[in-house]
Residue frames relative to the residue before (quaternion, step in Angstrom):
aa qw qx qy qz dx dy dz
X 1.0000 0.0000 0.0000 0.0000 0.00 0.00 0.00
X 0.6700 0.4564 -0.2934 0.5066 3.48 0.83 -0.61
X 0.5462 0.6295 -0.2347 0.5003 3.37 0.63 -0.81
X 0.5716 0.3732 -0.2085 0.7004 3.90 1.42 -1.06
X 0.6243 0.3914 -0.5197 0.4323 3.82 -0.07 -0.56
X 0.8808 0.3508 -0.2095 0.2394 3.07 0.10 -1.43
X 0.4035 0.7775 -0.2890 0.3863 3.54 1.47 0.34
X 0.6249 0.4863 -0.0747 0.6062 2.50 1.71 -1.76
X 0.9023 0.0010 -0.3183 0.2906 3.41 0.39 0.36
X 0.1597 0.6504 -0.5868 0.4550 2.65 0.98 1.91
X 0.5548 0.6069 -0.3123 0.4758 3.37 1.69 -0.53
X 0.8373 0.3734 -0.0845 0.3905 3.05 0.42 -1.04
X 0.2658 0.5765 -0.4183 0.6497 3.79 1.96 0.37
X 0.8427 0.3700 -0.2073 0.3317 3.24 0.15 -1.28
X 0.5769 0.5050 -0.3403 0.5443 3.70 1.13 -0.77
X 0.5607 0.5897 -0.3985 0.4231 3.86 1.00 -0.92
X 0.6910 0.5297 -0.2133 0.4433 3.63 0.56 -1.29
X 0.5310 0.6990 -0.2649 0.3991 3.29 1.11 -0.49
X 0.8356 0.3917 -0.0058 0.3851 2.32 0.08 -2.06
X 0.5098 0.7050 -0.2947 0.3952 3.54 1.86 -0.65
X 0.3730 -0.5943 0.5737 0.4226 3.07 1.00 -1.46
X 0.4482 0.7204 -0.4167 0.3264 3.59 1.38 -0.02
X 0.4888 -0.4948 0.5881 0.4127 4.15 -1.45 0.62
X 0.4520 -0.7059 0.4696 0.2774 3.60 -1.13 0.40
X 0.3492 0.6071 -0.5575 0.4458 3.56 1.58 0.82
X 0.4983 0.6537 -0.4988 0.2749 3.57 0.94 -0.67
X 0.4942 0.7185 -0.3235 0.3673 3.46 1.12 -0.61
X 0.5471 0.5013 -0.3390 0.5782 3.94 1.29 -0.80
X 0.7284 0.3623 -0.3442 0.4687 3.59 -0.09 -1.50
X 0.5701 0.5017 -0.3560 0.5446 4.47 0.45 -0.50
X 0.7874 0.4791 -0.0898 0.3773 3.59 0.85 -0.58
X 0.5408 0.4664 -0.0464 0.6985 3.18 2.43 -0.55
X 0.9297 0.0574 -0.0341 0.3622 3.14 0.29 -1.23
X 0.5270 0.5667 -0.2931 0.5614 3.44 1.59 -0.81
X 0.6726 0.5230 -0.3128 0.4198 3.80 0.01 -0.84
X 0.7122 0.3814 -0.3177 0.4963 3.66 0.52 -1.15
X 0.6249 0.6399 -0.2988 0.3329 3.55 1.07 -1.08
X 0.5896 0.4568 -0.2549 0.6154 3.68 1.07 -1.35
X 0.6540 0.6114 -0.4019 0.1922 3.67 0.50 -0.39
X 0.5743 0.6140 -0.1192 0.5283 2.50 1.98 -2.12
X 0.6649 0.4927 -0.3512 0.4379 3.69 0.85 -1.13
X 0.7342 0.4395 -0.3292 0.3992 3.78 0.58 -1.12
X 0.5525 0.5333 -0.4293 0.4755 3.88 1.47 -0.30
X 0.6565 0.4769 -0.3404 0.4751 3.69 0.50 -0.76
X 0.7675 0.3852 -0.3638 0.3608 3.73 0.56 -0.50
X 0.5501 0.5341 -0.3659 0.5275 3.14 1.52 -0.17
X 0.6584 0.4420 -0.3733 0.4814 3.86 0.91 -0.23
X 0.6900 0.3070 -0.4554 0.4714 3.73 0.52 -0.36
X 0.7913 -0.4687 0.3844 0.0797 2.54 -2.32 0.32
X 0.6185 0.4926 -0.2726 0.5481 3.40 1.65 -1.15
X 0.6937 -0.4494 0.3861 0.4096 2.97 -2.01 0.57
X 0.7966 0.2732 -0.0082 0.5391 3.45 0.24 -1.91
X 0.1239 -0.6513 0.7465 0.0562 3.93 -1.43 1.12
X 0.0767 -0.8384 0.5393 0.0184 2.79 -1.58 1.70
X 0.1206 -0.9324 0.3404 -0.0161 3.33 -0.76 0.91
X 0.2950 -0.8485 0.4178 0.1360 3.35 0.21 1.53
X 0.1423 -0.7522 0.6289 0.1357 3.77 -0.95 0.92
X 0.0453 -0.7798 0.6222 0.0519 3.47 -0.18 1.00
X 0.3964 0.7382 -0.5346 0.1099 3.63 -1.32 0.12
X 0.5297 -0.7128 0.2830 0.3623 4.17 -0.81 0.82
X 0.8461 -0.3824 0.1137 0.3536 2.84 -1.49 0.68
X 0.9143 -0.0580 -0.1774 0.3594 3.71 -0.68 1.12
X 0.3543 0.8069 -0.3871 0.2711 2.93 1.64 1.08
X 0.7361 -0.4826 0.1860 0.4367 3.37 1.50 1.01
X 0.1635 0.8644 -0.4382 0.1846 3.63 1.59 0.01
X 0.7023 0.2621 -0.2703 0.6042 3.74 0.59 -1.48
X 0.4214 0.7083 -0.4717 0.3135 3.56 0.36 -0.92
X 0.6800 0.3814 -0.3099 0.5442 3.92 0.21 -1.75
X 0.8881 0.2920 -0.2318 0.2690 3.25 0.22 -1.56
X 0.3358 0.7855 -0.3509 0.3836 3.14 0.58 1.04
X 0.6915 0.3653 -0.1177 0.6121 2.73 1.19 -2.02
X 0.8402 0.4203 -0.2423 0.2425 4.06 0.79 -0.77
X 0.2703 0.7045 -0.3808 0.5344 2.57 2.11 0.80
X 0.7026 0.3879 -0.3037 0.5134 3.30 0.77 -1.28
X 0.6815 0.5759 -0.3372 0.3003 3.84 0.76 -1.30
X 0.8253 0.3594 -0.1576 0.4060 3.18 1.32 -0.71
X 0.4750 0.5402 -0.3353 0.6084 3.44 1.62 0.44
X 0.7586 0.4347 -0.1353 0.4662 3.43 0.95 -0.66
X 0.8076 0.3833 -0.0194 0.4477 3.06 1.13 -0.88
X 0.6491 0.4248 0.0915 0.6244 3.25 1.54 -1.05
X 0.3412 -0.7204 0.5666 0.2089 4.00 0.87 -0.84
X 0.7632 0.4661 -0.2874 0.3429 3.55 0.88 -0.15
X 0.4213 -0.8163 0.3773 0.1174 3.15 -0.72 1.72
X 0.2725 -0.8410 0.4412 -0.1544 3.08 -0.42 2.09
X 0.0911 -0.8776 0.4662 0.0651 3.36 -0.71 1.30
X 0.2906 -0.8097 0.4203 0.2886 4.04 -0.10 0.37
X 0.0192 0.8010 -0.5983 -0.0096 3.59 -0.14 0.04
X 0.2440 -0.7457 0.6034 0.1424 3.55 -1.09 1.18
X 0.3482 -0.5367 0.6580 0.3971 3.87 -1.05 0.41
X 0.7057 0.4616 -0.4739 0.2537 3.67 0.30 -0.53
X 0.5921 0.5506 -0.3249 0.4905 3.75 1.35 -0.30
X 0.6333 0.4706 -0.4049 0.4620 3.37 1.14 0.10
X 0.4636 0.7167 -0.4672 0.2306 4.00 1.18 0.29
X 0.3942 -0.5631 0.5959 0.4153 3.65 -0.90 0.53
X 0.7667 -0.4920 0.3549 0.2100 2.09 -2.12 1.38
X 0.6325 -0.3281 0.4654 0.5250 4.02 -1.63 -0.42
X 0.7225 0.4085 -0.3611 0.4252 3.93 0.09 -0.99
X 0.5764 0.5367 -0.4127 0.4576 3.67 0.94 -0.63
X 0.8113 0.3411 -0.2660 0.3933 3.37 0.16 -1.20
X 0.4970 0.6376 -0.3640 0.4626 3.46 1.13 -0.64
X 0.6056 0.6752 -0.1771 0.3821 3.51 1.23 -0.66
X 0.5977 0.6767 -0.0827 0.4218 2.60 1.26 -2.06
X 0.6820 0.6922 -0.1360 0.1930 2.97 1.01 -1.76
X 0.6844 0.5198 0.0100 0.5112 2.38 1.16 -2.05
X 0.6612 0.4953 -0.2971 0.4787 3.94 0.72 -0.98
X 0.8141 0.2180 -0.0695 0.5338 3.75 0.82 -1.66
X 0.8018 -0.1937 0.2762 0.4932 3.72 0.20 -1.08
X 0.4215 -0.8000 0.3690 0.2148 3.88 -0.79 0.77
X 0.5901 0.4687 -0.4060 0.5171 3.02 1.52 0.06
X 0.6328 0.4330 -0.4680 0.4394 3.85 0.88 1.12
X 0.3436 0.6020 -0.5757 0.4337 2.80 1.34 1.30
X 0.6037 0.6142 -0.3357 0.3816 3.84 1.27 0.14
X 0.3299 -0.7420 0.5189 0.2672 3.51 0.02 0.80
X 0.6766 0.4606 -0.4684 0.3326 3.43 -1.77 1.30
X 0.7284 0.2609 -0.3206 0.5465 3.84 0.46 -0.39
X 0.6396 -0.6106 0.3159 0.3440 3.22 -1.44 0.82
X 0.4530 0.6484 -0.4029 0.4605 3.12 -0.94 1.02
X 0.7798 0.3528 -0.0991 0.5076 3.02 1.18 -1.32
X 0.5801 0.6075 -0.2853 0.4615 3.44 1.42 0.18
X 0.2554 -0.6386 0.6570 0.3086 4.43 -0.91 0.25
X 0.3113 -0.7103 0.6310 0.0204 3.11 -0.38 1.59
X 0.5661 0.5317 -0.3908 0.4940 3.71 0.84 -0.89
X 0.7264 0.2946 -0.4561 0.4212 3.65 0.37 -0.64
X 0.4626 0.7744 -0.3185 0.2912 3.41 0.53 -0.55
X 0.6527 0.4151 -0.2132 0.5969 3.05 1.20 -1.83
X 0.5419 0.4765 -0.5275 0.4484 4.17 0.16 -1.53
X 0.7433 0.4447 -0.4522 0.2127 3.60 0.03 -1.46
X 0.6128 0.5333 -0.3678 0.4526 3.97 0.84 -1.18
X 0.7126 0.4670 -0.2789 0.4432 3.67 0.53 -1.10
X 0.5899 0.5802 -0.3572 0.4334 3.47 1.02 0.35
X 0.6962 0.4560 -0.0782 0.5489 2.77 0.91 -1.89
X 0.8410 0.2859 -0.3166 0.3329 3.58 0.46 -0.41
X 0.3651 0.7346 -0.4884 0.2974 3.70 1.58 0.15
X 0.6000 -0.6006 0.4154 0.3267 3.62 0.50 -0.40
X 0.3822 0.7979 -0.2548 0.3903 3.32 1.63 -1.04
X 0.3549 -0.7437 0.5630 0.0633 3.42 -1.22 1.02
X 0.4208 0.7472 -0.3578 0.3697 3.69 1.05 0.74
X 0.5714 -0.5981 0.4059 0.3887 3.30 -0.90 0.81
X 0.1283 0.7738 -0.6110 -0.1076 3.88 -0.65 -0.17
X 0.4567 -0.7072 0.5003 0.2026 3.59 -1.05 1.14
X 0.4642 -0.6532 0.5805 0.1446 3.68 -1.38 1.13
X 0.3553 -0.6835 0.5941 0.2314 3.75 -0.91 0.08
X 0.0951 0.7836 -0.6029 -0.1158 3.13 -1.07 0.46
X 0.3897 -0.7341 0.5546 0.0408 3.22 -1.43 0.77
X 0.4035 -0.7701 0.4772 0.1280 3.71 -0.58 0.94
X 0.0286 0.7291 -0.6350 -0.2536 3.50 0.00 -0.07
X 0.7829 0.5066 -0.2697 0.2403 3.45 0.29 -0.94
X 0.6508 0.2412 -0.2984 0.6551 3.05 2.24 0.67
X 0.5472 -0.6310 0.4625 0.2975 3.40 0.89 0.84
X 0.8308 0.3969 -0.1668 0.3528 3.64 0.73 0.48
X 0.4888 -0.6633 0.3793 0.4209 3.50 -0.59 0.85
X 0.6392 -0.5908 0.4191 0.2583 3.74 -1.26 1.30
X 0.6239 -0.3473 0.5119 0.4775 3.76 -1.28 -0.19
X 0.3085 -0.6765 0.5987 0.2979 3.76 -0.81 0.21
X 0.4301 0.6124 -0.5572 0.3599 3.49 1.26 0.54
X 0.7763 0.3172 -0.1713 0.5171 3.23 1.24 -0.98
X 0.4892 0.6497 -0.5337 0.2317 3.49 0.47 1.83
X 0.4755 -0.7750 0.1839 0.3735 3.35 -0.03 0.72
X 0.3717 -0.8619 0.3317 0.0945 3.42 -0.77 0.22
X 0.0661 -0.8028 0.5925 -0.0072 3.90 0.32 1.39
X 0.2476 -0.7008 0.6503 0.1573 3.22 -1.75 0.28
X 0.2857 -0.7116 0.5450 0.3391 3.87 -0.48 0.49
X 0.3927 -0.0164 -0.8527 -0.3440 0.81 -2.70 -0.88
X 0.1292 -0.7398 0.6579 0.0561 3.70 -0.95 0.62
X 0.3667 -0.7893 0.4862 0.0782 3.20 -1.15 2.05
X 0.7054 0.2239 -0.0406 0.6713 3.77 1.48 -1.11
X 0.1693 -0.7091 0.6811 0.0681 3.39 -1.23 0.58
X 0.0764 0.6358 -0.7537 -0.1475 4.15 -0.07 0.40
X 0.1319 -0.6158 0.7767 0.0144 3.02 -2.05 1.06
X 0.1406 -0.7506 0.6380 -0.0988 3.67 0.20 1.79
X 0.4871 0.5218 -0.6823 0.1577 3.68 -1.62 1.01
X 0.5778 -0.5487 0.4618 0.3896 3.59 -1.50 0.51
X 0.8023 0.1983 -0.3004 0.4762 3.64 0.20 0.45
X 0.3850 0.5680 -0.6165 0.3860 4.26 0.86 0.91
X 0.7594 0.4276 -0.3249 0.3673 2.40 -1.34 1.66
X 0.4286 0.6400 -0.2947 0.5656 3.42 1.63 -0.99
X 0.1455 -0.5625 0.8135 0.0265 2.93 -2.40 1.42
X 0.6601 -0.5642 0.4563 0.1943 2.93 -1.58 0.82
X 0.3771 -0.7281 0.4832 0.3068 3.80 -0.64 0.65
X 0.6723 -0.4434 0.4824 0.3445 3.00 -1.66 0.07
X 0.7973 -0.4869 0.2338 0.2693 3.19 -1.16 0.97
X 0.8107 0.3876 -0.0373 0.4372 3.02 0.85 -1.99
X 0.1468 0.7606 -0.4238 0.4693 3.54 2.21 0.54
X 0.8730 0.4447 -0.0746 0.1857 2.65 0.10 -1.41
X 0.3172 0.8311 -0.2532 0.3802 3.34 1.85 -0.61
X 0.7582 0.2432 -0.0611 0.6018 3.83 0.24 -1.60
X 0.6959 -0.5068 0.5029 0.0773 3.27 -1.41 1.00
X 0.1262 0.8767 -0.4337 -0.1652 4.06 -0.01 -0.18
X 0.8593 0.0043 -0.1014 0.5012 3.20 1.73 0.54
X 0.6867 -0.6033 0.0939 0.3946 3.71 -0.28 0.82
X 0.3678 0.6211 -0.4296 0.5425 3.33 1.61 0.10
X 0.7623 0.2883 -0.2170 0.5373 3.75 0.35 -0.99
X 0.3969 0.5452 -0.5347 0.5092 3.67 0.51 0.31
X 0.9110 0.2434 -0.0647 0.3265 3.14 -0.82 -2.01
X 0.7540 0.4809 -0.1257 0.4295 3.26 1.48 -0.78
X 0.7155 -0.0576 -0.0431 0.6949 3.68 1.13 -0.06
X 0.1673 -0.7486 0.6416 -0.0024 3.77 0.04 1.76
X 0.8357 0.2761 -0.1286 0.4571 3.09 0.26 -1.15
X 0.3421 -0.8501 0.3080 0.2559 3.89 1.24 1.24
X 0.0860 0.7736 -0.6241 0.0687 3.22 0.77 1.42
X 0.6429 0.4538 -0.3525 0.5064 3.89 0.72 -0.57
X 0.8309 0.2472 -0.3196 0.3826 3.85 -0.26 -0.47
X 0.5104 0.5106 -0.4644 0.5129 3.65 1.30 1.16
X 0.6989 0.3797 -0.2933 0.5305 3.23 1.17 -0.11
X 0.6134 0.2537 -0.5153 0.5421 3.69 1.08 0.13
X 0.6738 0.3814 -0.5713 0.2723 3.57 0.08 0.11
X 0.6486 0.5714 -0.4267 0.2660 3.75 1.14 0.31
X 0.2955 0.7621 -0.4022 0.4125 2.93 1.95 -0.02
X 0.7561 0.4088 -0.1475 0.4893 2.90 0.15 -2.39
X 0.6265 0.5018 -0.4034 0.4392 4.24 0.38 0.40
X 0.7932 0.3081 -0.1346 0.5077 2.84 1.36 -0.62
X 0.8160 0.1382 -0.1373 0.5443 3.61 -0.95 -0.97
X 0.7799 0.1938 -0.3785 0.4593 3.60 0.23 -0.67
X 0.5365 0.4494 -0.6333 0.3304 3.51 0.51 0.88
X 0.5956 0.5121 -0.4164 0.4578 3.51 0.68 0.01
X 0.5812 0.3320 -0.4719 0.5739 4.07 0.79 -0.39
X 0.7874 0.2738 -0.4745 0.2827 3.84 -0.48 -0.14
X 0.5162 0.6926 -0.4085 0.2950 3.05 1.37 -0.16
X 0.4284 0.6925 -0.2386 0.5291 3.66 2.16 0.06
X 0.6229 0.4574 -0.4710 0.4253 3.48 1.04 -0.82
X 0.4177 -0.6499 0.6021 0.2014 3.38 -1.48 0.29
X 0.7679 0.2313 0.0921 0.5902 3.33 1.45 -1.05
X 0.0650 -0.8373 0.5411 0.0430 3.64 -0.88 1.04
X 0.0150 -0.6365 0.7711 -0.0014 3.73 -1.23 0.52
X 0.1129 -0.5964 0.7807 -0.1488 2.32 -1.82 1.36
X 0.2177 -0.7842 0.5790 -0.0491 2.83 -0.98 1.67
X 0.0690 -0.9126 0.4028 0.0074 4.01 0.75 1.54
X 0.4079 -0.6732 0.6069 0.1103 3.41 -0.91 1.74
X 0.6761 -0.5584 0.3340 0.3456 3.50 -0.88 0.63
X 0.6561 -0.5262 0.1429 0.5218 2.90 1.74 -1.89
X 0.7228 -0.3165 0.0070 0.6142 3.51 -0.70 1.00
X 0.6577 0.5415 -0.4447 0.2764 3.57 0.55 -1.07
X 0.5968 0.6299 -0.3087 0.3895 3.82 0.86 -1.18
X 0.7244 0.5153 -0.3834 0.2503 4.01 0.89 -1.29
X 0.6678 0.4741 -0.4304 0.3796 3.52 1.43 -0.41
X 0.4762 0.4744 -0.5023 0.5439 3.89 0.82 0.00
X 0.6912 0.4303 -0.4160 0.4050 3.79 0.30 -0.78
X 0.6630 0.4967 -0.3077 0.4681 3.84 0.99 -0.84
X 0.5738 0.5701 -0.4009 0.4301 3.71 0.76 -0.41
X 0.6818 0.4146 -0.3424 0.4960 3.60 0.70 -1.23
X 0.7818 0.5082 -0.3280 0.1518 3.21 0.48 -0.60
X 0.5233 0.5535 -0.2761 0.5862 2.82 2.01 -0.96
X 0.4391 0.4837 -0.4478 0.6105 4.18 0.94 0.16
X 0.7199 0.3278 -0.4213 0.4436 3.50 -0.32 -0.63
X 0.6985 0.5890 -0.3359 0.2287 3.73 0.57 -1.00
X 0.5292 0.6860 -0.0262 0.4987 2.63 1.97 -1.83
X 0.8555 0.0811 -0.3203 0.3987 3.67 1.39 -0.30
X 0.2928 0.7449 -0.4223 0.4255 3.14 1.72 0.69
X 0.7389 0.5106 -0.1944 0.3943 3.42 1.17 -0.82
X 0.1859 -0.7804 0.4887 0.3431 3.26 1.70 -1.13
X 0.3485 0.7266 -0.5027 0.3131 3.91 1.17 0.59
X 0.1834 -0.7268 0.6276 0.2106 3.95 1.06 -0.78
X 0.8402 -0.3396 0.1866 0.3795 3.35 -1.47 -0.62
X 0.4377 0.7395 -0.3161 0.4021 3.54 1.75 -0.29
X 0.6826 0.5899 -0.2715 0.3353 3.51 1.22 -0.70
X 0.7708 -0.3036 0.1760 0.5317 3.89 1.35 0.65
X 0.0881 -0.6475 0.7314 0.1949 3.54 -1.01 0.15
X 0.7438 0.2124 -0.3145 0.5502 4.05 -0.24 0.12
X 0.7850 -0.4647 0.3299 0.2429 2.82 -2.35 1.18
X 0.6803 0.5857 -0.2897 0.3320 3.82 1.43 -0.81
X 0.6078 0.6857 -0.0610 0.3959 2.90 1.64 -0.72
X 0.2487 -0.7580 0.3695 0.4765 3.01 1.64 -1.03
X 0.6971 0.1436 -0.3393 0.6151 3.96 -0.47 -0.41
X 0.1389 -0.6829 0.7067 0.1221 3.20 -2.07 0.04
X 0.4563 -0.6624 0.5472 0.2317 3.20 -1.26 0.89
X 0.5914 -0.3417 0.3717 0.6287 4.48 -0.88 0.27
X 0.6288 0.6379 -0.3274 0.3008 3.98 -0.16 -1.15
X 0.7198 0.3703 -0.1864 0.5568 3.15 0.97 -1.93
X 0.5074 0.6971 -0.3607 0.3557 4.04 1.05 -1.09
X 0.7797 0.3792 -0.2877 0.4069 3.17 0.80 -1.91
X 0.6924 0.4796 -0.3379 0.4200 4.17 0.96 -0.47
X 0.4410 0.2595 -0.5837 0.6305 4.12 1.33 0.19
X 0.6743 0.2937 -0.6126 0.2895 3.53 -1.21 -0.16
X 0.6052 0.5253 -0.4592 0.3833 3.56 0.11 0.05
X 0.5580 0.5228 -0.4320 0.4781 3.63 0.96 -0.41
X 0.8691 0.3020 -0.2784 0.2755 3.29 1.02 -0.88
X 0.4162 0.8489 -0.3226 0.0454 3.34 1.81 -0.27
X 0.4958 0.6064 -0.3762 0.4949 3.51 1.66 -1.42
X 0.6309 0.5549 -0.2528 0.4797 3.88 -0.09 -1.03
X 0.7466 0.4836 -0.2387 0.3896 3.33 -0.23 -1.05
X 0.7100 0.5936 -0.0712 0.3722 3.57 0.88 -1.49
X 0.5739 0.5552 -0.2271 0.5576 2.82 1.90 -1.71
X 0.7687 0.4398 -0.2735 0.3753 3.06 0.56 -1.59
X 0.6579 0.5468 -0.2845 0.4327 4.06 0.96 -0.36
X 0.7121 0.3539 -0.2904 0.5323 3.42 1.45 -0.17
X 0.7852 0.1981 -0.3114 0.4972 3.91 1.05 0.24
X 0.4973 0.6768 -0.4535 0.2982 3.67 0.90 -0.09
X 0.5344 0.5957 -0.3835 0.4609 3.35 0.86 -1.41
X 0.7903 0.3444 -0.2513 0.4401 4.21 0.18 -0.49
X 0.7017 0.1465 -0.3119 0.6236 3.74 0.89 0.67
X 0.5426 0.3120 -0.7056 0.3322 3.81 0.08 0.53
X 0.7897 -0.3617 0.4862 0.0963 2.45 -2.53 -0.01
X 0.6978 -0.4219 0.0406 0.5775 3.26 1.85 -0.79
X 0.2022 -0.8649 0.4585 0.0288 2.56 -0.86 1.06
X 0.2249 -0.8725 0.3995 0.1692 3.37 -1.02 1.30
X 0.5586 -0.6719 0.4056 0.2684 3.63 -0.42 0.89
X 0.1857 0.7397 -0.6467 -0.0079 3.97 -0.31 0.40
X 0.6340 -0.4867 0.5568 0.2265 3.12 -2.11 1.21
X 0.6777 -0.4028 0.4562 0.4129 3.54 -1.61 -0.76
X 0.6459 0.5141 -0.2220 0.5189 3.24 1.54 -0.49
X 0.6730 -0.5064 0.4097 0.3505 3.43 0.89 0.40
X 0.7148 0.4671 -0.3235 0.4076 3.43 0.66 -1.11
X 0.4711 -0.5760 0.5389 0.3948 3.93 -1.21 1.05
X 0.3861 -0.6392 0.6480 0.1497 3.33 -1.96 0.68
X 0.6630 -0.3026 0.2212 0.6480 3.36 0.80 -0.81
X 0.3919 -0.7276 0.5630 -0.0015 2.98 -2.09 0.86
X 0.2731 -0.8553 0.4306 -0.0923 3.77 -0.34 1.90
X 0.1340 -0.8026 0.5690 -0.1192 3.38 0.32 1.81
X 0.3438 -0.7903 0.4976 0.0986 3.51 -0.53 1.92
């Protein structure tokens, strides 16, 4: 009987990888590093006390973030028995009219989706207080478009019912503290030069990240950190990805060249990674010493090793 369980989700590793678009070596690194990980995750939820363990996967921009939580959704529903929910920070962004708003009221470069600020933390929160009540009710998922820069019909959000044992909360900035003031002073790239001299935008995402979204991570129970070598690596990582999107959609090159638009061309790639570069850096020079674990990746994407605090 075991022997059948565990067949069966060798099956289903494998149909995942598939269906990803993944080489079927991917099947070693799921085998190395995923497996022990869902393990470590399903031992801790069995050791605490609360109903529902959360766990925030934080890491830059196409460093595989949904990717993990994908597979330990499956590793730990399958493997484990525990009913696992995925939540993206990126499905929690206000809509185009919101931020477009935003713009206009605080600064125009928060008309770009991704730095805090640019997110309904309020939905965020309803969502945890759902998922973790224990309660046996349907509760509705957000989705987010990228390829229209805009939050979907809520006809088309999906829909889980609890109790819910794991919650992965997966985005390139869960988990992030706000810098110190005087951080903030020097520019760190020509976007903040020409575009907020007088740092009227990065004082208001770092009051975000002091505030409300310090209270939503202040929910995770658990952190991963998935660590790019460095800033240099996230725009090669953001290209593939925006390629994978670009053929998931069937949009080709017709689908936009800026971040408002939805697809991007390299050009449009290299100005969103600037929204995220200050942040990112911060978050690569102090995180690595309070997550929970942290997984090393090469230039190739692929993990080097994995550091269990």
């Amino acid at each position: 009987m075991a022997k059948s369980k565990h067949q069966s989700l060798e099956h289903r590793i494998a149909a995942l990888i598939e269906a990803e678009g993944l080489p079927p070596e991917f099947g070693r690194t799921v085998e190395r590093f995923y497996v022990p990980l869902a393990r470590h995750l399903a031992d801790v939820r069995h050791e605490q006390v609360s109903t529902t363990l959360v766990v925030g996967i934080n890491g830059g921009q196409g460093s595989g973030k949904s990717t993990l939580a994908l597979f330990l959704k499956l590793l730990l529903e399958s493997g484990h028995g525990l009913k696992t929910v995925v939540i993206s920070l990126d499905d929690l962004y206000l809509t185009r009219a919101e931020r477009a708003a935003l713009a206009l009221e605080c600064h125009p470069l928060l008309a770009t989706r991704g730095v805090p600020g640019t997110h309904d933390i309020g939905l965020g929160m309803r969502l945890l207080d759902q998922l973790t009540s224990g309660g046996s009710g349907a509760v509705r998922l957000p989705h987010f478009d990228k390829a229209q820069d805009d939050r979907a019909p809520e006809a088309d959000w999906s829909v889980v019912s609890g109790p819910v044992d794991i919650i992965l909360l997966e985005g390139w900035c869960v988990g992030a503290c706000a810098q110190v003031t005087a951080d903030l002073d020097a520019p760190v790239n020509n976007l903040e030069t020409d575009e907020d001299p007088d740092g009227v935008w990065r004082d208001h995402v770092n009051a975000q990240l002091a505030g409300q979204y310090a209270a939503f991570f202040a929910r995770l129970d658990h952190l991963i950190m998935l660590k790019v070598p460095d800033f240099d690596c996230v725009q090669a990582f953001r290209s593939l990805q925006e390629a994978k999107l670009r053929a998931k959609v069937g949009q080709g090159q017709g689908g936009g060249s800026g971040p408002v638009a939805g697809l991007m061309d390299e050009g449009a790639i290299g100005r969103f990674i600037m929204h995220y570069e200050r942040l990112t850096r911060h978050m690569l020079a102090e995180m690595p010493s309070r997550a929970d674990v942290v997984m090393e990746l090469d230039r190739e994407q692929k993990i080097e090793c994995v550091n269990y605090r």
